[in-house]
C-alpha positions as CSV (number, residue, x, y, z in Angstrom):
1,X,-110.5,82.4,-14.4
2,X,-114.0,83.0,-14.9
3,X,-115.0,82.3,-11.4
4,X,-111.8,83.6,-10.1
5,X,-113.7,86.7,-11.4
6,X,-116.9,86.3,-10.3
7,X,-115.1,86.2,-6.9
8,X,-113.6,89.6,-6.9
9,X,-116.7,90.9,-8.3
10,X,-118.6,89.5,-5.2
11,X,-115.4,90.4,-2.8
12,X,-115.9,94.2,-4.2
13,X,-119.5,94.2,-4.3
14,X,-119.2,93.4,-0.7
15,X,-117.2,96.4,0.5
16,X,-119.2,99.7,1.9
17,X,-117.0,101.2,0.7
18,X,-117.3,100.6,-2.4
19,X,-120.8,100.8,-2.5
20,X,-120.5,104.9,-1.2
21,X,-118.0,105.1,-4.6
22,X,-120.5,103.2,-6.9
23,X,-123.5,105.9,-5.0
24,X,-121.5,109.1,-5.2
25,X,-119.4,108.7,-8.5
26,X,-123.2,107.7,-10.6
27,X,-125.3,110.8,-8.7
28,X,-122.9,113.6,-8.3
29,X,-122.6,114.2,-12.6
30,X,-126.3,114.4,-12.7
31,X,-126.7,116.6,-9.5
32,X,-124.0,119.1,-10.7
33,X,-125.9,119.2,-13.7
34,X,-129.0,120.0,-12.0
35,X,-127.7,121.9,-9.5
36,X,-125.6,124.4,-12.6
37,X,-128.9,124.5,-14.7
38,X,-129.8,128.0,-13.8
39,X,-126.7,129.5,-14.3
40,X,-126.1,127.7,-17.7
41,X,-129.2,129.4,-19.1
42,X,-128.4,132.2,-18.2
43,X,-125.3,132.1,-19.5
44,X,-126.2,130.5,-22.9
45,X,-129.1,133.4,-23.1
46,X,-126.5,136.1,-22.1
47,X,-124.3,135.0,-24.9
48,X,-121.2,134.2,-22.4
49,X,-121.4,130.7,-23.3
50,X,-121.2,130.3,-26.7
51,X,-119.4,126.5,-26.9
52,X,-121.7,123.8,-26.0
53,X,-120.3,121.0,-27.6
54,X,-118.9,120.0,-23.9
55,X,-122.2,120.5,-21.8
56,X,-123.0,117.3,-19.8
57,X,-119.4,115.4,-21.0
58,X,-117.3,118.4,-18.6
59,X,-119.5,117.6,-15.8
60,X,-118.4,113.6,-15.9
61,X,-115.5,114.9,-14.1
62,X,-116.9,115.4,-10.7
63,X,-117.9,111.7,-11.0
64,X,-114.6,110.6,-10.9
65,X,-114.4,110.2,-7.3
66,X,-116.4,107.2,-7.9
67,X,-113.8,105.3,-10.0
68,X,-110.8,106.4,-7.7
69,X,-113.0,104.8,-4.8
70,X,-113.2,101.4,-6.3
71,X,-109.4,101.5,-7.8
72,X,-108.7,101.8,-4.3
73,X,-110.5,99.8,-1.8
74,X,-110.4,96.7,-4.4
75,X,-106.7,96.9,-3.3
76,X,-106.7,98.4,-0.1
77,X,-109.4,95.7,1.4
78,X,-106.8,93.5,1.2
79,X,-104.3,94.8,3.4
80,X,-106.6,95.7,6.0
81,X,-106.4,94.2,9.6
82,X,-109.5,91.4,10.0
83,X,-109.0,91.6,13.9
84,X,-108.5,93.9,16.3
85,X,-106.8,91.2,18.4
86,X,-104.7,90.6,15.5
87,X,-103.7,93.9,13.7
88,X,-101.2,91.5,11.7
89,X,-104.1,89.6,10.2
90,X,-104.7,90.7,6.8
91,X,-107.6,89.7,4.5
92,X,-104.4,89.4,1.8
93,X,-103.1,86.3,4.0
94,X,-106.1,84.3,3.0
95,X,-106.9,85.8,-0.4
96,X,-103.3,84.1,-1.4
97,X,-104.0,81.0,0.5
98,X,-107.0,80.4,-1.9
99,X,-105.2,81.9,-4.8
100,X,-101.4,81.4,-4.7
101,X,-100.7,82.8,-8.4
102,X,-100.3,86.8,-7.6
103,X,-100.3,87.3,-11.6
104,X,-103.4,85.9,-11.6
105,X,-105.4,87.4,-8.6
106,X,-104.3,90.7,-9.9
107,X,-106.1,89.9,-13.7
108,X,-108.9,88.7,-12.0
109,X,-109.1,92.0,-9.7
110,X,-108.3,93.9,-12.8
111,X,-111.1,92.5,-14.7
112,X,-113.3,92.9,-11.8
113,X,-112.7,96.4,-11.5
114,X,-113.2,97.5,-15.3
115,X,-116.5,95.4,-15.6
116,X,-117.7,97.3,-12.7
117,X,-116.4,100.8,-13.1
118,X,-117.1,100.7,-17.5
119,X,-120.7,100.1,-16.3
120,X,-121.0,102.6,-13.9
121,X,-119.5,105.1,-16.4
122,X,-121.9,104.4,-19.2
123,X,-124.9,104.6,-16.7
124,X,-123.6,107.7,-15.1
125,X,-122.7,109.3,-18.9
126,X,-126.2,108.3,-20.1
127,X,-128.1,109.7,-17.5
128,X,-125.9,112.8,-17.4
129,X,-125.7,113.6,-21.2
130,X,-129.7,113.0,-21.1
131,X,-130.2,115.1,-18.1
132,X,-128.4,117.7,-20.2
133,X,-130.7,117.1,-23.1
134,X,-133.8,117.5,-21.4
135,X,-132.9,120.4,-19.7
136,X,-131.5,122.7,-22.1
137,X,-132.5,120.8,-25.3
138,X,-130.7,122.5,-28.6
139,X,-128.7,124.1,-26.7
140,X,-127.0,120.9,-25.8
141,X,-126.0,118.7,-29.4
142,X,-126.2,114.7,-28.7
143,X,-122.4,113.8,-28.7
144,X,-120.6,112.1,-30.7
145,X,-121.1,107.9,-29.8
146,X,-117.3,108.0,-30.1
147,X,-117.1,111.1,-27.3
148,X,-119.4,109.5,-25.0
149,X,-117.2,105.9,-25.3
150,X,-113.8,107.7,-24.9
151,X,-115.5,109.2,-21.6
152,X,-116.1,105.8,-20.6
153,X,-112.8,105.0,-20.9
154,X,-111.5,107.7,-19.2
155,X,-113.2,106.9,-16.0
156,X,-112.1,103.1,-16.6
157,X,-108.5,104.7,-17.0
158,X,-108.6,106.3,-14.2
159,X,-109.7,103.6,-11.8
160,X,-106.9,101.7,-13.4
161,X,-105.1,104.6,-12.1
162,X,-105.6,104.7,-8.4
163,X,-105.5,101.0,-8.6
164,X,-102.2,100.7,-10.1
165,X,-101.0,103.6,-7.3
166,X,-102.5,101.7,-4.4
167,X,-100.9,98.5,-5.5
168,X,-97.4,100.5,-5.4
169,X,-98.3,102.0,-2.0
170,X,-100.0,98.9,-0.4
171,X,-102.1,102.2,1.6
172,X,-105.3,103.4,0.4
173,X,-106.0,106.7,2.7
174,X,-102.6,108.2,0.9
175,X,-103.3,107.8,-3.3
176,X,-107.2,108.4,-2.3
177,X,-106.4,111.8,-0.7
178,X,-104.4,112.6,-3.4
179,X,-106.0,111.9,-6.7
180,X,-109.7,113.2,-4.7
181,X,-108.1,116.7,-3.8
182,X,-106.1,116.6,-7.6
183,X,-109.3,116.3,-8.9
184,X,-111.7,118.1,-7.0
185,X,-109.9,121.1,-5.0
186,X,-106.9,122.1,-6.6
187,X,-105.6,120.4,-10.0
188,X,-101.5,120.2,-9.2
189,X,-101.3,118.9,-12.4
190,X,-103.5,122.0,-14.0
191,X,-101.1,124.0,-12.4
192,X,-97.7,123.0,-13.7
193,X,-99.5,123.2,-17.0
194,X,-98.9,126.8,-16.5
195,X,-95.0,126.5,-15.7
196,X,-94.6,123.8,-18.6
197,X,-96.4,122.7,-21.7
198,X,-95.3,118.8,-20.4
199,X,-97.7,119.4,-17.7
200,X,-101.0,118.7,-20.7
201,X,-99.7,114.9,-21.0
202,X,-99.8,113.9,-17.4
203,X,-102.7,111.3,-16.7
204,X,-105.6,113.2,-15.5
205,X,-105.0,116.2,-17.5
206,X,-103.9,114.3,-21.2
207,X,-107.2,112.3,-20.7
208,X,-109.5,114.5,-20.9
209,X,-108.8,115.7,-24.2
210,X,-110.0,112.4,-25.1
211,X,-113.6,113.9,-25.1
212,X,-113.6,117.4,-24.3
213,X,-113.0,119.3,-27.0
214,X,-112.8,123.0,-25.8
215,X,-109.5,124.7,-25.7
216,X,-108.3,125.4,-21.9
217,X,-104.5,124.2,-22.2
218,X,-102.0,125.5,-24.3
219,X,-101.1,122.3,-25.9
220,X,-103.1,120.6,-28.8
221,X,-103.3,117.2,-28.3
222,X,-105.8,114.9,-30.6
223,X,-108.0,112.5,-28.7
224,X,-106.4,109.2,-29.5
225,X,-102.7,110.1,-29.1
226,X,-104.5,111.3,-25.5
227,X,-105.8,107.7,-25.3
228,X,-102.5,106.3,-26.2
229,X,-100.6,108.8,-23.8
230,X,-103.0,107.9,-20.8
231,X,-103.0,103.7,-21.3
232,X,-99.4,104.4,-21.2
233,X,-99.0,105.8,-17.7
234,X,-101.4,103.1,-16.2
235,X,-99.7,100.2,-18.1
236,X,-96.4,101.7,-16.9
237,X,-97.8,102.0,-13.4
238,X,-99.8,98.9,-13.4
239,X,-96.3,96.9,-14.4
240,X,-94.3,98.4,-11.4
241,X,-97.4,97.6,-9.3
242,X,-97.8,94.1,-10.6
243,X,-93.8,93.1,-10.3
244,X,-93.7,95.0,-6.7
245,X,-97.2,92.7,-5.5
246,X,-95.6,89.4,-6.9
247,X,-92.1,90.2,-5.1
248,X,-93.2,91.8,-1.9
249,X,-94.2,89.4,1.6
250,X,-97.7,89.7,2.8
């Protein structure tokens, strides 16, 4: 299993693609951060912002396109077309020929993924959460080591997420375009939080209150029953994917 493993991490490490998720999700946090320092001054000196228990951990979230990249393409890679002569020719075909346990190509990818994506997130949270520090100093308290590792885990989550999705879908362009414009442009699911307090224990939403601690939705949720809530959607999801991948044809 081990060098089934070390495969996938190579396989992954090998996609551009994946290399442009690894770039943007580690340097966008710390840009925004940059970028918002100004205005955060201001506002801290102006006495509008008077909560900064969140500064640096609230910015994590831009970052997240990173993780959805990599929970993607480590799926997606394998159903695209190696030839152009052969559009039916999918890397898939030979990744099973190698491995013919589907159970146990999807650990290994699993593994792969969280290794790489729990590392990314702890170098993109440290350098984010000390960017923060040096820049507005007691403004902006250390967190909590506890904080900081439940924001790990949310990014790990997460790329379990779009992993799980793109597993049910076999299509990486659709879950990708979803979860980026969910998370970046318009929140759908911030939205039915104001038709329905159910909206707060969806995925992206329910795992946030893992770390952030300010009080924008209208439901209360502590941080590990938001833990528990969020492993529950991606083990549910990850299931369905993993019984659809073992009973589908290439």
């Amino acid at each position: 299993m081990v060098s089934l493993v070390r495969a996938e991490l190579r396989k992954l490490l090998g996609l551009p693609t994946a290399w442009v998720g690894l770039v943007l999700g580690t340097l966008m946090a710390p840009a925004v951060v940059l970028l918002n320092a100004p205005y955060t001054r201001r506002a801290i000196t102006a006495g509008t912002l008077t909560d900064t228990s969140d500064l640096g951990l609230r910015d994590l979230g831009i970052g997240l396109i990173g993780p959805m990249v990599l929970g993607v393409v480590v799926v997606s890679s394998e159903y695209t077309s190696t030839s152009q002569n052969a559009p039916g020719a999918r890397q898939l075909t030979a990744t099973l020929t190698a491995v013919p346990d589907r159970l146990r190509l999807l650990l290994a990818k699993t593994t792969a993924l969280v290794l790489i994506v729990a590392a990314q997130a702890a170098v993109t949270a440290a350098a984010t959460l000390t960017l923060t520090q040096v820049l507005h100093g007691e403004h902006a308290p250390v967190p909590a080591p506890a904080r900081v590792a439940a924001a790990i885990l949310y990014w790990t989550l997460t790329a379990l997420l779009a992993y799980a999705i793109t597993l049910i879908t076999r299509n990486g362009i659709v879950p990708l375009a979803l979860l980026i414009i969910n998370s970046t442009v318009v929140s759908v699911s911030f939205l039915l939080s104001k038709v329905t307090d159910l909206a707060a224990y969806l995925p992206d939403i329910v795992g946030t209150r893992m770390f952030i601690r300010g009080t924008d939705f209208p439901v209360e949720i502590a941080p590990v029953t938001a833990g528990l809530v969020m492993t529950a959607w991606v083990a549910v999801l990850l299931a369905v994917g993993a019984v659809l991948f073992h009973r589908r044809d290439v």
